[in-house]
N, C-alpha and C positions, 0 to 999 in steps of 0.2 A: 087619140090619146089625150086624156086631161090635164092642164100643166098643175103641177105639184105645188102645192102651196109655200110659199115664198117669204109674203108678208109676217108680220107678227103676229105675234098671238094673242088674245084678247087676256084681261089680265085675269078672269074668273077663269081662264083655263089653261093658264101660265104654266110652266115648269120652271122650278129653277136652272136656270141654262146653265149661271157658272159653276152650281155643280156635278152636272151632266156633263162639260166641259174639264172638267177637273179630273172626275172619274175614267173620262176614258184615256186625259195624260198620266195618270197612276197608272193603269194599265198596260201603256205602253211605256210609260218606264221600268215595271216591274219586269218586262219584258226585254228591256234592253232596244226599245224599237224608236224610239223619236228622234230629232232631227239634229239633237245636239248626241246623243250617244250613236248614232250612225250616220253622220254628215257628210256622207261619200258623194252623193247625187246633187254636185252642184247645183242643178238646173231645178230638182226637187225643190232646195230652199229657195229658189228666186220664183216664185209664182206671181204669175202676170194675169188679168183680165185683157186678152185682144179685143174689145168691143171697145175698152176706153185706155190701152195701153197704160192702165194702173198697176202698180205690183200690189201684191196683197203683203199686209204690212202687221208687227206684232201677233201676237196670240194667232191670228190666221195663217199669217208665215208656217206658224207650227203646224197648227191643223192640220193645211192643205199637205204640210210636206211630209205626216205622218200615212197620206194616202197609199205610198207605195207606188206612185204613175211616174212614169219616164215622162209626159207632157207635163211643161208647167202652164198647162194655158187651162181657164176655170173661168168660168161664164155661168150664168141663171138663166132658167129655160126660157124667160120669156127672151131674153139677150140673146139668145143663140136662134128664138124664132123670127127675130127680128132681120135675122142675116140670113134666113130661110136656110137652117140649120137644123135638125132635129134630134134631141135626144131620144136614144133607141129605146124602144119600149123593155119594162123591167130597170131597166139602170136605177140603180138607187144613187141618192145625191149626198153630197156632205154638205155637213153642218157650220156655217160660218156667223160669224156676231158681228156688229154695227153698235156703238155708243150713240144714243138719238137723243135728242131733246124731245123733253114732255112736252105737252100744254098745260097748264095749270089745274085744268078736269083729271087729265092723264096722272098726273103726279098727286093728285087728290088719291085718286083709286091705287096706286101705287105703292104709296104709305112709305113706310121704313123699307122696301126694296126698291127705292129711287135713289140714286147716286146726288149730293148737292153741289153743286156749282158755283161760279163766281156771282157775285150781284150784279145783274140789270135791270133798269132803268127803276132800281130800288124796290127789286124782289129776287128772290133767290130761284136761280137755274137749277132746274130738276133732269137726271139722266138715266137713260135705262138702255140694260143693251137689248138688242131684238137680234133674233135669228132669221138666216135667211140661208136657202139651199143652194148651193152651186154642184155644176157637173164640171169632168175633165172633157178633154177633146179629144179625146180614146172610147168614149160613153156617147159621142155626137155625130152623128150622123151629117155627109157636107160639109165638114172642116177643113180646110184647106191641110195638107199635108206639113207635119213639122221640120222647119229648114232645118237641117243641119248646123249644129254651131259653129260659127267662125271659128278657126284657129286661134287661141291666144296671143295675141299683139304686144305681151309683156310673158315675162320670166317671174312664174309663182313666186318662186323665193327671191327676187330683186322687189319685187310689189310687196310683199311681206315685212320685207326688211323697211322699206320704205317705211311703211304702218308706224312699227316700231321707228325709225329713224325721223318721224316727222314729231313723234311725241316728243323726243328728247331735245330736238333741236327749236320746235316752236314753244314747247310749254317748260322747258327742264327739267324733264324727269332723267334720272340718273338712272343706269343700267349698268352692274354689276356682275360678273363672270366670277364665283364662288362656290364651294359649298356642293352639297347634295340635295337641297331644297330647291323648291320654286315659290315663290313670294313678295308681295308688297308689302313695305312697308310705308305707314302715311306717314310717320314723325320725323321720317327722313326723304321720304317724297324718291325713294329708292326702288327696283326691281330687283331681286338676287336672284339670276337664272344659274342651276351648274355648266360648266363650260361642254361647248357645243359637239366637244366628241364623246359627252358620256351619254345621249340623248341616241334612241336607234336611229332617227334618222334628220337630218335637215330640215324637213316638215314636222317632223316632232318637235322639235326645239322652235320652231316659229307656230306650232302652234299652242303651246306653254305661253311663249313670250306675250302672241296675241290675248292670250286670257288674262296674265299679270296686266298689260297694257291696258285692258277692259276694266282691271279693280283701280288702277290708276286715275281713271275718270272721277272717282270721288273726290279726289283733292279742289282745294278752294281757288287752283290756278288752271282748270279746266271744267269739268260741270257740277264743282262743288253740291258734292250729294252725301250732303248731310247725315244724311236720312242710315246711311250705309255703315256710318261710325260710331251710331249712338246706345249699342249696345256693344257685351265683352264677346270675346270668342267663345265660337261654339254653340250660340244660342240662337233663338228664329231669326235675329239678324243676319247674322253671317252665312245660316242656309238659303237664305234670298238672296244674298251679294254673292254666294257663290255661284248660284241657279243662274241669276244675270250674268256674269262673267262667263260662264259655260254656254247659254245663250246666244252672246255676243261674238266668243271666239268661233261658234257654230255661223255664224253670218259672216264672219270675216273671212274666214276657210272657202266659204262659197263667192265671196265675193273679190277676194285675192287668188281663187284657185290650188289653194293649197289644200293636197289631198292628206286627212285626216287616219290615220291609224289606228286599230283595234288595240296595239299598247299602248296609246295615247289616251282613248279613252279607259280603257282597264286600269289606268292609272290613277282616272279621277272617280271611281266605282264606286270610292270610300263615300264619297258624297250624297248616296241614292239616298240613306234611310233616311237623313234631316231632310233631305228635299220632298220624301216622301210626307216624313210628319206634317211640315209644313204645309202642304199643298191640302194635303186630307184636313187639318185643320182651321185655315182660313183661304177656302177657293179663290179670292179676290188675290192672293199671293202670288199667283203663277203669273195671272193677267197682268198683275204688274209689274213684272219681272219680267214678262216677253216684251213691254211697252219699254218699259228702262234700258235692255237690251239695245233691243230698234235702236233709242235716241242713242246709246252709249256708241255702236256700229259705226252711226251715221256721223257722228263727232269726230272719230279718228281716221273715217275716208276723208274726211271735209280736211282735216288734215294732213293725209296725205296728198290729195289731191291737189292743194297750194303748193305743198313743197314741190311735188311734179310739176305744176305751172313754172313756179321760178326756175326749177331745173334746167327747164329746156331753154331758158333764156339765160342763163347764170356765166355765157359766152360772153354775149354782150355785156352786162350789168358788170362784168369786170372789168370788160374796158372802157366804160361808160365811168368806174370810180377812178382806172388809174387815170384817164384823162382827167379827171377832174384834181385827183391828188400831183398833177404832173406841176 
């Protein structure tokens, strides 16, 4: 069997990726099928390469987890020949992308579908994405059988709350129990969730919060994003800022284990058609929404995860202050 072409594509026989990539996340939103409107398969949104124990990260996130595989493990044929592994003849592979740097020949021929970059050494960084195939470990022949996941070492909704509980108390975001709405507000650096018995369920309500928590990241006292505030409601902004937040709370759910609910999502439904316009209209929208997500995810584990650090020491640190205030 011949291994499947891997590399990229030569640029006289290019496709456009990001909207081949685009087309078929419309599809699967029209469909109700991606990884933020059915976020159930923890392990789906955490895809891992076992050759270099990498997770795949943004826009790939998605891809791989739109696959439908119970394995999150994804490797490239020649990766998997490597471990004297084989992908079974027939399997078709999925489609994954790579940001690469040009060479100055490269971005010549390129033209205006070269991404620009920062300045070095007093020329401008050319970038392009290239496709590359990966297979599951269900499609592979020789794979070592999938462990079983540990048992959860933490209580979903105590790690959840955390999430939430590390925003307010490291950055001061204020968190408000009102109302019939769910909402940020930046001018007051506020969340207004309704109080936690009108929500179906406990995971409902933390996964609300987590999404407010994710538009929270725009403020100038956390990853100040600008970018998120500069137009009014309702317009291409706000269907990006929402895409990301729905994104993000889709990573948080898998990475806090907090199982997501079809009234949860049926809830945020009203969202498709702007996220649709927007995607059909500038492809580069989605990519950067799954990219903004990612960093936004990875900001409020970062903080929860201090808060747990000091946690488990906040025994001591107390009697570390009153001796000292004695």
């Amino acid at each position: 069997m011949s291994a499947p072409a891997v590399a990229s594509e030569t640029f006289a026989a290019r496709v456009d990726i990001k909207s081949e990539i685009v087309r078929s996340l419309i599809e699967a939103m029209e469909r109700g099928d991606t990884p933020w409107q059915k976020p159930w398969n923890a392990q789906a949104l955490r895809p891992t390469n076992p050759t270099s124990g990498n997770g795949y990260r943004g826009i790939n996130r998605l891809l791989l987890a739109m696959s439908g595989r119970d394995d999150p493990r994804w490797m490239t044929y020649q990766q998997a020949q490597a471990n004297k592994w084989q992908v079974r003849r027939g399997e078709k592979g999925t489609a994954i992308v790579k940001l690469v740097e040009l060479s100055p020949h490269e971005a010549g021929q390129a033209g205006g579908d070269a991404e620009q970059g920062q300045e070095a050494g007093g020329q401008r960084r050319a970038f392009a994405l290239r496709r590359y195939t990966v297979f599951n470990a269900q499609q592979i022949d020789g794979v070592p059988e999938l462990e079983a996941p540990a048992p959860l070492d933490f209580d979903p909704v105590a790690r959840a709350d955390s999430v939430i509980s590390a925003l307010q108390e490291k950055t001061g975001l204020i968190v408000v129990h009102k109302g019939a709405q769910a909402c940020y507000i930046p001018d007051l650096d506020e969340i207004r969730l309704p109080p936690k018995k009108k929500f179906n369920s406990v995971y409902d309500y933390y996964a609300t919060a987590m999404h407010e928590g994710a538009h929270s990241t725009l403020h100038a006292k956390r990853l100040d994003r600008k970018e998120a505030l500069s137009k009014k409601w309702g317009d291409e902004a706000y269907a990006v800022e929402e895409l990301r937040a729905e994104i993000c709370s889709a990573i948080l759910a898998a990475e806090t284990g907090v199982p997501v609910s079809q009234a949860h999502i049926d809830n945020h439904a009203a969202y498709l058609k702007s996220w649709l316009k927007v995607a059909a209209a500038d492809p580069m929208a989605i990519f950067s929404a799954a990219r903004d997500a990612e960093y936004m995810a990875g900001y409020m584990l970062e903080l929860e995860k201090q808060r747990s650090a000091i946690g488990q020491h906040q025994e001591w640190i107390e009697e570390y202050d009153n001796a000292r205030s004695a």
